[in-house]
C-alpha positions in Angstrom: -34.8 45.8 -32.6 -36.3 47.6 -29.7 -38.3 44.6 -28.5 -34.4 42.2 -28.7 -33.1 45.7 -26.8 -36.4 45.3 -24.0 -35.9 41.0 -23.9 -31.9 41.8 -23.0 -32.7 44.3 -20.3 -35.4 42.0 -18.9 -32.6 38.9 -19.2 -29.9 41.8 -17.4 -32.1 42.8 -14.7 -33.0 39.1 -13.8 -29.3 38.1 -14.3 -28.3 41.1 -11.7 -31.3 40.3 -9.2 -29.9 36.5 -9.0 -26.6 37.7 -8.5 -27.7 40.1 -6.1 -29.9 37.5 -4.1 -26.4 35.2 -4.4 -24.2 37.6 -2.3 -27.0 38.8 -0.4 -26.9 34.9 1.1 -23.4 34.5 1.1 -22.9 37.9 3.3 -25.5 36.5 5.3 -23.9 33.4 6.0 -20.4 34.9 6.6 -22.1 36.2 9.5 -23.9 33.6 10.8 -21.9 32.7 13.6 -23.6 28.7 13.1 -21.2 28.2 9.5 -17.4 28.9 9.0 -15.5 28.4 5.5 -12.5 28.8 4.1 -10.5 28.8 0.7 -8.2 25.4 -0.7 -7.8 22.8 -3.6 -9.1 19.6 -4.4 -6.4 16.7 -3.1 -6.4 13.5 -3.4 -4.3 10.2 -2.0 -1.7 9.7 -4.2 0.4 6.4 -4.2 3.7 6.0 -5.7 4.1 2.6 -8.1 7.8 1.6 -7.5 9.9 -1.2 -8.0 11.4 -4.1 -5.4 14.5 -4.5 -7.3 16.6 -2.6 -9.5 16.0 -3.7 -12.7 14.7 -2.2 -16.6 11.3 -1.2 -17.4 9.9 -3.9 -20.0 6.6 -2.2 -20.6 4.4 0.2 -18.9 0.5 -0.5 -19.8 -1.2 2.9 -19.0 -0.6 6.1 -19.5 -1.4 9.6 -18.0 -5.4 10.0 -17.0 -6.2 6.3 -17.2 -8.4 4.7 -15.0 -7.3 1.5 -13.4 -8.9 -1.1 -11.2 -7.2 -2.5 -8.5 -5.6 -5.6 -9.4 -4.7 -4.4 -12.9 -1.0 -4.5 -13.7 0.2 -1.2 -14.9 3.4 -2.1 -15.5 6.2 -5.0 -16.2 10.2 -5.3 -15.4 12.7 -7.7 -17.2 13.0 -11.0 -15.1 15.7 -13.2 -17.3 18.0 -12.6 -14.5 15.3 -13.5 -11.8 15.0 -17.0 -14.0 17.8 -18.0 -14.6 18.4 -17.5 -11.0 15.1 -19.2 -10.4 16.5 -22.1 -12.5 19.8 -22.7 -10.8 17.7 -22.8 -7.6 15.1 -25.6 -8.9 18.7 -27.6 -10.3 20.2 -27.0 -6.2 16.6 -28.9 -5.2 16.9 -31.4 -7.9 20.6 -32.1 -6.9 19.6 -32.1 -2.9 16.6 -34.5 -3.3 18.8 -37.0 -5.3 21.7 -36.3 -2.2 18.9 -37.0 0.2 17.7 -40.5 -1.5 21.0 -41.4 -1.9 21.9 -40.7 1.6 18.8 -42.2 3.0 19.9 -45.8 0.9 23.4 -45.1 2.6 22.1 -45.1 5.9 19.8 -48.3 5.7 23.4 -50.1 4.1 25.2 -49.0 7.7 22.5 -49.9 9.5 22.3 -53.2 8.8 26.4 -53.8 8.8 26.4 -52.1 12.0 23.2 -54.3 13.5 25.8 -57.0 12.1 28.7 -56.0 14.1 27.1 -55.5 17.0 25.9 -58.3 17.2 29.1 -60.3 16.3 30.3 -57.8 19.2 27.7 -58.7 22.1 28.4 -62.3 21.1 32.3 -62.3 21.2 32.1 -60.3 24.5 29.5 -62.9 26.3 32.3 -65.9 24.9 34.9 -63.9 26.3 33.7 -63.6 30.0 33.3 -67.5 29.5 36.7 -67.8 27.9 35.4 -69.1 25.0 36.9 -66.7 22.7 40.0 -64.6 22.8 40.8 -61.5 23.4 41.9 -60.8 19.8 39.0 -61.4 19.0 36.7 -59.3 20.9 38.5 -56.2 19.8 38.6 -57.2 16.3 34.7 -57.3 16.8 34.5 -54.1 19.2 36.7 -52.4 16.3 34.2 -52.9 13.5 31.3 -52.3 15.8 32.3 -48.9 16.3 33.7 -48.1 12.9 30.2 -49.3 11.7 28.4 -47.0 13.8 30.7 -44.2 12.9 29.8 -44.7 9.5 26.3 -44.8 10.3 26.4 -41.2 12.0 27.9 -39.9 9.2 25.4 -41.4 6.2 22.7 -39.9 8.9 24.5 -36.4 9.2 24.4 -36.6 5.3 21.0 -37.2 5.2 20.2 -33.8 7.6 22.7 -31.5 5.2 20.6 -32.7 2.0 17.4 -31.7 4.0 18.9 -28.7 4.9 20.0 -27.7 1.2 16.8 -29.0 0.2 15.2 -26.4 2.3 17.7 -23.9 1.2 16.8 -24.7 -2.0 13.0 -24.1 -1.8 13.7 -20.8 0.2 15.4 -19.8 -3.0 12.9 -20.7 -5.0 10.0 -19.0 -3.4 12.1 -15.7 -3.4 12.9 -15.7 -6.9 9.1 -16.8 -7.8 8.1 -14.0 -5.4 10.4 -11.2 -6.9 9.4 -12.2 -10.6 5.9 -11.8 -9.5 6.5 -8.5 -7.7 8.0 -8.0 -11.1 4.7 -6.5 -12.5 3.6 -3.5 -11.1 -0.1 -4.0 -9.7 -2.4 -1.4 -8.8 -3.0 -1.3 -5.1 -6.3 0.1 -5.4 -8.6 2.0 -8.0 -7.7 5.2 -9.4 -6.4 7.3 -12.5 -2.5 7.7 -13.6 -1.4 11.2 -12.9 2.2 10.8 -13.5 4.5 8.7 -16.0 7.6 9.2 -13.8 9.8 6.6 -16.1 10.1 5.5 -19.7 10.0 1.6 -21.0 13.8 0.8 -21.1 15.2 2.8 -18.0 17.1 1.1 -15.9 15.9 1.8 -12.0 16.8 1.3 -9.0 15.4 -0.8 -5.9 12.2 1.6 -5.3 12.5 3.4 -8.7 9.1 5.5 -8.9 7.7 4.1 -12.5 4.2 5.5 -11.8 2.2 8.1 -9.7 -1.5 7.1 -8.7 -4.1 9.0 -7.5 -6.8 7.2 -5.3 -10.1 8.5 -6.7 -12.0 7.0 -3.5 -10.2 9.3 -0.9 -10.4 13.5 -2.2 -10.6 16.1 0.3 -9.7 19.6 0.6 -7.6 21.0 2.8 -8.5 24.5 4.2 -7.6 26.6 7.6 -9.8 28.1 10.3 -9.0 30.7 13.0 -9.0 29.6 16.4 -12.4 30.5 17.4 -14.0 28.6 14.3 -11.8 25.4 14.8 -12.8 24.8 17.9 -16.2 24.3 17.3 -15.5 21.9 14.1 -16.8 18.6 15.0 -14.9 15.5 12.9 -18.3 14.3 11.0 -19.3 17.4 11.0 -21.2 18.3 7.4 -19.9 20.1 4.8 -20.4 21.8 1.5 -17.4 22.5 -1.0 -17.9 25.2 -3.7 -15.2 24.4 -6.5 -14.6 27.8 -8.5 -15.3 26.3 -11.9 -18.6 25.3 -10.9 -19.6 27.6 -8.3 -23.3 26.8 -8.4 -22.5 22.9 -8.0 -22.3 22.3 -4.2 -20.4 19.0 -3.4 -21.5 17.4 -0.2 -18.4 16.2 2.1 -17.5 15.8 5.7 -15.0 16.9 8.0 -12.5 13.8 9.0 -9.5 15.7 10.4 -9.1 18.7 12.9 -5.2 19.8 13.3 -4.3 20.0 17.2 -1.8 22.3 16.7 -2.0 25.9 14.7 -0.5 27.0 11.7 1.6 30.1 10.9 1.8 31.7 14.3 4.3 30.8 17.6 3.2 27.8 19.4 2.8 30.3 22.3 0.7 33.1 22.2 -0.1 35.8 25.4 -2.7 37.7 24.2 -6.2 37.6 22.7 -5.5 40.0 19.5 -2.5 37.0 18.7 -4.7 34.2 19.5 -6.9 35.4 16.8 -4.3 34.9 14.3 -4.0 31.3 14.9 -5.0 29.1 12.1 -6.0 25.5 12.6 -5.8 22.9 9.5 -8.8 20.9 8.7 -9.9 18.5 6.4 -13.3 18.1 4.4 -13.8 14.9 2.8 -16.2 13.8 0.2 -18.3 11.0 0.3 -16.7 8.0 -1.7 -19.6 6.7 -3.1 -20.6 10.4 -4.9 -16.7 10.1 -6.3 -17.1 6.6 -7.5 -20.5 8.0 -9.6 -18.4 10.5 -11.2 -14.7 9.4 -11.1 -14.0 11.1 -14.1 -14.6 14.4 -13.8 -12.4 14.2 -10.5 -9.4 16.7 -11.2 -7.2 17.2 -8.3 -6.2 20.8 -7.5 -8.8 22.7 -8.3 -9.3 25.8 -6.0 -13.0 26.4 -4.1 -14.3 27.5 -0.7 -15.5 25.1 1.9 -18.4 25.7 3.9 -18.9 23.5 7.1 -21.7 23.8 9.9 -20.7 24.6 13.3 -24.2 24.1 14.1 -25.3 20.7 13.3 -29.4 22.3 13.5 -28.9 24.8 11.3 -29.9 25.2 7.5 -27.8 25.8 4.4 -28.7 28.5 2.8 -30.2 28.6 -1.0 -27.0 28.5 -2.9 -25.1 25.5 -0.8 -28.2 23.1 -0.9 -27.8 20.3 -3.3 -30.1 19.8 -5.9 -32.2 17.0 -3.8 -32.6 19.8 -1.2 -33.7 22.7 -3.5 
């Protein structure tokens, strides 16, 4: 008993001295004018998976905390409207093809009666200025000359309308092919479902939120410096986040943002005591190809500290050094 009693002491007193070593760094860094930190939560780029057009779910694929590629479809709406539509559009192209051939067949049939009467025409007027034919005639011919080439116009203005619904026709057709396939839901990139906004079977409307996504390639946390600190924050700057449910666990990450303008206090401030009060928002942002390695134990919203060098020389103290640097 009284050698387990010695053993827990030992284990108390090394426990403490750790501990005590621990703050002892971490008051000595608070002071050291060459590091700057301050408290936030994990956050991450979220996306929103809506629909084009207002329409019923038909099946959702994924659920809450699954990981999905980019590419993958997460969800799917009803389309028999969109085919039928699509349907009626391939029958308009059908209908203004056959209206074309038939139009083009039209036109070589006028074509050749009004080659015909123009002829007749050119002849009849050459007889008539030799007074070899009468004037009868001639304007029988000139007559049927130009009712011939009437008719020709208007088999080749028939032709241009079928080509013109033709087109019509296609237009439709690649919009309805286009909304069917913006009928499933694909992921725009990789990441994990945090939300299941909507249930198969609900009816949405055009940009009905179906699905929230969290892009697991672009997490940060935000935090806020004073004035005096923010100014010195380089964007590239390094950085070390301290989550609070693994506090010995340093996560390397990098400063991408600097707000330009402060937070909580008037835009306008007179004198120094005030301008200590302003608070700057800045961004840390870890590396992508540490998240990719371990995706999923990613959890978004998870309070910590963030430590970041103002001093690009300087040396991170024992408990902010990552295991490679220990």
């Amino acid at each position: 008993m009284k050698k387990i009693i010695i053993i827990a002491a030992a284990v108390s007193i090394v426990a403490l001295g750790i501990y005590g070593y621990m703050s002892y760094q971490r008051s000595k860094i608070e002071n050291n004018p060459a590091f700057a930190h301050g408290n936030g939560r994990l956050e991450a780029t979220e996306v929103d998976i809506t629909t084009k057009l207002a329409e019923r779910i038909a099946k959702i694929n994924v659920d809450e905390g699954t990981a999905v590629k980019k590419g993958e479809v997460l969800a799917e709406m009803h389309t028999e409207v969109l085919r039928a539509e699509l349907a009626q559009a391939q029958a308009r192209h059908a209908q203004a093809v056959a209206a074309k051939i038939s139009a083009e067949a039209t036109v070589m049939e006028k074509k050749s009666a009004c080659t015909g009467a123009k002829s007749r025409y050119e002849r009849l007027k050459s007889l008539l200025n030799k007074s070899a034919a009468s004037q009868q005639e001639f304007e029988t011919a000139e007559t049927n000359y130009l009712t011939k080439k009437a008719e020709l116009a208007v088999a080749e203005a028939q032709v241009k309308a079928a080509e013109a619904n033709i087109l019509a026709a296609q237009a439709d057709i690649k919009r309805y092919e286009a909304d069917i396939k913006d009928s499933k839901l694909i992921a725009p990139r990789d990441g994990r479902i945090q939300y299941k906004i909507a249930e198969e079977g609900e009816v949405l409307a055009s940009g009905g939120k179906v699905l929230n996504l969290l892009d697991l390639s672009d997490v940060y946390m935000t935090f806020y410096l004073p004035a005096r600190a923010a100014g010195k924050v380089k964007i590239g700057a390094e950085a070390r986040i301290l989550l609070d449910a693994i506090p010995n666990a340093p996560i390397p990450a990098e400063i991408t943002f600097v707000a330009s303008d402060a937070q909580f206090t008037p835009k306008t401030v007179e004198t120094q005591v005030e301008r200590e009060k302003l608070m700057f928002r800045v961004k840390a942002r870890i590396k992508p190809e540490l998240l990719r390695k371990y995706a999923e134990h990613v959890k978004t919203g998870l309070p910590g500290v963030v430590w970041v060098k103002l001093d690009p020389d300087a040396a991170w103290p024992d408990f902010l050094k990552l295991r490679s640097e220990r």
